[in-house]
C-alpha positions in Angstrom: -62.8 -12.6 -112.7 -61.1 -13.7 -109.4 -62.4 -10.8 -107.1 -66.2 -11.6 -107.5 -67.3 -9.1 -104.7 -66.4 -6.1 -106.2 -68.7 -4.4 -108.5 -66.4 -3.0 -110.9 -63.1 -3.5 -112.3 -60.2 -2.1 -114.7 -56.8 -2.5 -116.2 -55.4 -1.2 -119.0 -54.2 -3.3 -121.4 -51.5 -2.6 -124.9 -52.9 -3.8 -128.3 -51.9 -2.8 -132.0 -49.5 0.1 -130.5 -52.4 1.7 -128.9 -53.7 1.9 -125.1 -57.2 0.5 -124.0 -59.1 1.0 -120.9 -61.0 -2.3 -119.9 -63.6 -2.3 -117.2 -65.8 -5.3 -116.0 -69.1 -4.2 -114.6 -71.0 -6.4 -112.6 -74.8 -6.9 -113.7 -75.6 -9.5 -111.9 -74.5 -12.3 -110.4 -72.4 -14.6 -112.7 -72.9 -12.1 -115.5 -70.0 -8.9 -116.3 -70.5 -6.2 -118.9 -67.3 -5.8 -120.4 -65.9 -2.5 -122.2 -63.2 -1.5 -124.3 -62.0 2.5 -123.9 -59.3 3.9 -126.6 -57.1 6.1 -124.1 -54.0 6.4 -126.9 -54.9 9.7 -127.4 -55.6 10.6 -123.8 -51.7 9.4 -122.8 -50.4 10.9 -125.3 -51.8 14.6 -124.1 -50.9 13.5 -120.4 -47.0 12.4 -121.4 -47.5 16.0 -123.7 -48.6 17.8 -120.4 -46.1 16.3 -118.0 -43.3 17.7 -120.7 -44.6 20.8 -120.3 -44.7 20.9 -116.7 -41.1 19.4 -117.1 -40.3 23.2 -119.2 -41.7 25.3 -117.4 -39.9 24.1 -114.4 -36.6 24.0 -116.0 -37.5 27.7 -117.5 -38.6 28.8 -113.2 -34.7 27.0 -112.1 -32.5 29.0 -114.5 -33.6 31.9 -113.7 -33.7 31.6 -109.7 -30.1 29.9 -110.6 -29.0 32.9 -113.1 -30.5 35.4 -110.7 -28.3 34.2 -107.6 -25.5 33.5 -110.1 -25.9 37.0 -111.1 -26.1 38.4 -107.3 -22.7 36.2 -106.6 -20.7 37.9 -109.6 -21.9 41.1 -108.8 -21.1 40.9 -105.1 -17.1 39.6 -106.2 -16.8 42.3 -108.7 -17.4 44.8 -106.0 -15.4 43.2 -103.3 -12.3 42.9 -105.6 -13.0 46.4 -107.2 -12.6 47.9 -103.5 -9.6 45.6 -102.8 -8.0 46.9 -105.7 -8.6 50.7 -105.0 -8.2 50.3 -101.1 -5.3 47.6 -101.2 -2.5 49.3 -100.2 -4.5 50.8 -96.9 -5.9 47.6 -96.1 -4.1 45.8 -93.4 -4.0 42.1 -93.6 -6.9 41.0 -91.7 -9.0 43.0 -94.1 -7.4 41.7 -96.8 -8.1 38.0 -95.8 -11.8 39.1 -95.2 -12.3 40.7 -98.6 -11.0 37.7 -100.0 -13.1 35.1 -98.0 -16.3 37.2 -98.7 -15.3 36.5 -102.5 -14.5 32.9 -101.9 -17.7 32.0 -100.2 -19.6 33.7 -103.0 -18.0 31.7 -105.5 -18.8 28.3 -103.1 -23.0 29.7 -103.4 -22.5 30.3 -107.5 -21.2 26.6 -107.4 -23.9 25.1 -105.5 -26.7 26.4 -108.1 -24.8 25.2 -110.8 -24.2 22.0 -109.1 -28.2 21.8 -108.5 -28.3 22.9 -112.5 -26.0 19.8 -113.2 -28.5 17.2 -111.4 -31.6 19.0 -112.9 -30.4 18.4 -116.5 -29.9 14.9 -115.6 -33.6 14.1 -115.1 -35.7 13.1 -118.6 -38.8 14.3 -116.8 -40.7 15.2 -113.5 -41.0 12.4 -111.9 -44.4 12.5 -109.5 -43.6 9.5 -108.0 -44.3 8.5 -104.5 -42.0 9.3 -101.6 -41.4 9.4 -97.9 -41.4 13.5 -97.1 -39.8 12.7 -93.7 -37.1 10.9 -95.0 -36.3 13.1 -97.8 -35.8 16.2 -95.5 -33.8 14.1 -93.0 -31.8 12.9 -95.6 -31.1 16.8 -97.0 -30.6 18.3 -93.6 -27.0 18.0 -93.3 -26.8 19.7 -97.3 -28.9 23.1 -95.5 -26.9 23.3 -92.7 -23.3 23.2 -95.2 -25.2 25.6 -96.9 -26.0 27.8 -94.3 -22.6 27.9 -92.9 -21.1 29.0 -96.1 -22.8 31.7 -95.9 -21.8 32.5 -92.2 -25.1 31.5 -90.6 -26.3 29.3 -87.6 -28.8 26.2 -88.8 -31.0 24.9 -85.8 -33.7 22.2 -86.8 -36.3 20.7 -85.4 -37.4 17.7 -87.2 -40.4 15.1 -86.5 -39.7 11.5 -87.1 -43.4 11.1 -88.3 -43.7 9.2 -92.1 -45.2 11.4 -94.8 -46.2 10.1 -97.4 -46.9 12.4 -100.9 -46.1 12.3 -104.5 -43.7 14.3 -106.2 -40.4 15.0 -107.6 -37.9 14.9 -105.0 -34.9 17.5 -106.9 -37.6 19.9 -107.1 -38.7 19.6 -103.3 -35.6 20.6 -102.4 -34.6 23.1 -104.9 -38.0 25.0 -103.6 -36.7 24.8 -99.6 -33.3 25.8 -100.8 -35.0 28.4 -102.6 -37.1 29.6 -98.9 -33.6 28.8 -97.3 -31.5 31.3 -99.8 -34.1 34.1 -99.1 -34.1 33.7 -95.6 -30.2 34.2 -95.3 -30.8 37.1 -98.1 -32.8 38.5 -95.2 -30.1 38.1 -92.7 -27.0 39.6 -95.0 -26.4 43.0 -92.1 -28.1 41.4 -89.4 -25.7 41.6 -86.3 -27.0 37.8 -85.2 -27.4 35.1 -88.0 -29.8 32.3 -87.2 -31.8 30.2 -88.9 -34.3 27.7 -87.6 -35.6 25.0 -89.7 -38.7 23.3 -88.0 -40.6 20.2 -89.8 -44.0 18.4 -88.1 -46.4 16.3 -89.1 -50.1 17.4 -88.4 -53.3 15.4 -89.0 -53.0 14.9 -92.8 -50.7 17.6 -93.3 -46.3 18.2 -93.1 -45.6 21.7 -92.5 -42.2 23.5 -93.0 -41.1 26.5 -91.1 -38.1 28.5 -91.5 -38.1 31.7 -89.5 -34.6 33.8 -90.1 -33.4 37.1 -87.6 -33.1 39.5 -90.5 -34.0 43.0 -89.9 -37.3 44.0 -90.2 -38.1 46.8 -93.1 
């Protein structure tokens, strides 16, 4: 026992296919109480829980992505029913808009399934440790494409400030996409399209605000 001045100590160790804990408790000086725990059973139900966890999140992303998916279609089937009915008075500036409207909905369906793709790629969460600043500066540039393909302005305000926190980092930003989406949802017949994306780093806390110019109900 190299660290004598603590008073208690663990590892787990790997025997016979199974998984012990082992602590060292100090009685007194010179003299450790050693104890074996089987924890097989107890990694088991945590590798069990975490595929769970790992289902149900899978089960919550198909169907935002088959919701939105579903919104895309439906908004191209309406576009290209009235510029099938309405084609012949349509000049060609209309035209061209009609057909952009369709085109950019088809770029949004494509981004869910691209976010689908990367999803399926993962064996598991992964609640690892990561840098919360550095993920969100390193995802800005993918919200402001995204807001622009859907005809909106992206301002941010970002603080330079390390975060630390454990998590998986697909599913971070698939939930601020998710905020994101809604917000331009918000903003579809709003005559001014803004979005502001705001991230600080208080005391022990990162907060994310997004604050849209839709139309208030």
């Amino acid at each position: 026992i190299k660290a004598k001045e603590k008073e208690k100590l663990q590892s787990i160790r790997k025997e016979w296919d199974r998984s012990f804990l082992v602590s060292a408790v100090k009685i007194k000086k010179g003299e450790y109480l050693f104890i074996m725990k089987d924890i097989t059973r107890i990694e088991q139900l945590e590798r069990n829980l975490a595929e769970v966890k790992r289902f149900t999140s899978i089960g919550a992303l198909i169907s935002h992505i088959r919701h939105n998916i579903g919104n895309s279609i439906n908004a191209i089937k309406c576009s290209l029913q009235v510029f099938e009915h309405m084609y012949e008075n349509f000049s060609d500036k209309e035209r061209k808009e009609y057909l952009k409207k369709s085109l950019a909905e088809i770029k949004h369906a494509e981004s869910f399934l691209s976010t689908l793709r990367e999803f399926t790629r993962y064996e598991r969460i992964g609640y690892a440790e990561l840098n919360l600043t550095e993920l969100i500066s390193d995802n800005a540039n993918k919200f402001k494409k995204y807001c622009k393909e859907r005809n909106a302005e992206f301002r941010s305000e970002c603080e330079n400030k390390e975060f630390i926190i454990k998590g998986d980092k697909l599913l971070i930003v698939v939930a601020i996409t998710e905020i994101i989406d809604n917000a331009l949802e918000a903003m579809e017949n709003s005559p001014e399209k803004e979005l502001f994306f705001k991230y600080s780093v208080k005391d022990k806390r990162a907060v994310i605000e997004i604050t849209d110019k839709g139309l208030s109900l």
